[in-house]
Wavefront OBJ file of the C-alpha trace (Angstrom):
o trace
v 67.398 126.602 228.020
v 67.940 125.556 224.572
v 68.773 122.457 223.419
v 72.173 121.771 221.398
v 71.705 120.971 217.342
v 71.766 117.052 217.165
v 75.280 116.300 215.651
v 74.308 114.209 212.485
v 72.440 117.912 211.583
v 75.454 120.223 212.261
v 77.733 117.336 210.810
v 75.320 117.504 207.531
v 74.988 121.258 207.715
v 79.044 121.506 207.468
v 79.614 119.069 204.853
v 77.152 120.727 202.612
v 78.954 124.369 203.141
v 82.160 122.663 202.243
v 80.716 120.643 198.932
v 79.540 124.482 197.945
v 82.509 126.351 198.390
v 84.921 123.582 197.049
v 82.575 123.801 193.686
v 82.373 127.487 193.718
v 86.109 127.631 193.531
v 86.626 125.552 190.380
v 83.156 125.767 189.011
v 84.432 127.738 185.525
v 81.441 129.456 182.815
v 80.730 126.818 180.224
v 81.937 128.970 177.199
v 85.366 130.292 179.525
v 87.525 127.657 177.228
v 85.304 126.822 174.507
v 86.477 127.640 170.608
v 84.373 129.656 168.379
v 83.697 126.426 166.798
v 82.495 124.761 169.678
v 80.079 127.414 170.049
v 79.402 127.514 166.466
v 78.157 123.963 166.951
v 76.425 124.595 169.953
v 74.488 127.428 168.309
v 73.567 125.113 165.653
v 72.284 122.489 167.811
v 70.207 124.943 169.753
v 68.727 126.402 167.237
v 68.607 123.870 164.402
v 68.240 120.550 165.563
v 66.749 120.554 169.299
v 64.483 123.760 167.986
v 65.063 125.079 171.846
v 63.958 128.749 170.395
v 60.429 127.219 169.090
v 59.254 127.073 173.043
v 61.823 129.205 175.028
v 61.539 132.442 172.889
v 59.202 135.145 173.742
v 56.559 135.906 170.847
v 54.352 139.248 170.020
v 50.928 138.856 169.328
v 51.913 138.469 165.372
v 53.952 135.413 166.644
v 57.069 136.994 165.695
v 60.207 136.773 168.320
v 60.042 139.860 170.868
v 63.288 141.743 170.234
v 66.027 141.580 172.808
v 64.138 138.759 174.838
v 66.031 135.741 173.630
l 1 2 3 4 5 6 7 8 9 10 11 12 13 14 15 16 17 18 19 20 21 22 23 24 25 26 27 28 29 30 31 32 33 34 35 36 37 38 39 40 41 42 43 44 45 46 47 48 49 50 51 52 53 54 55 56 57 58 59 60 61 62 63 64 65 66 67 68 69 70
């Protein structure tokens, strides 16, 4: 015979299924309402002053970016 889930786990189990589809429903994409300016500036902080590119873009051998990899 098998023994019944404790009810602290199914209790946890439920409340995490409900935390996941309540933020699935009014998670939105980052950029949905942002203004080209917005992501102007967030371009230029990428790339200019946090340097994200230096590290997270894939290089050749020559050091020079891989096209269509970042």
């Amino acid at each position: 015979m098998r023994k019944p889930i404790p009810s602290f786990l199914a209790g946890g189990v439920f409340c995490l299924a409900a935390t996941l589809v309540s933020f699935a429903q009014t998670a939105k994409p980052a950029a949905a309402g942002a203004s080209k300016s917005q992501v102007a500036h967030g371009e230029y902080l990428v790339k200019s002053i946090a340097g994200c590119p230096d590290c997270h873009t894939p290089m050749n051998e020559k050091g020079e970016p891989e096209p269509g990899q970042g």
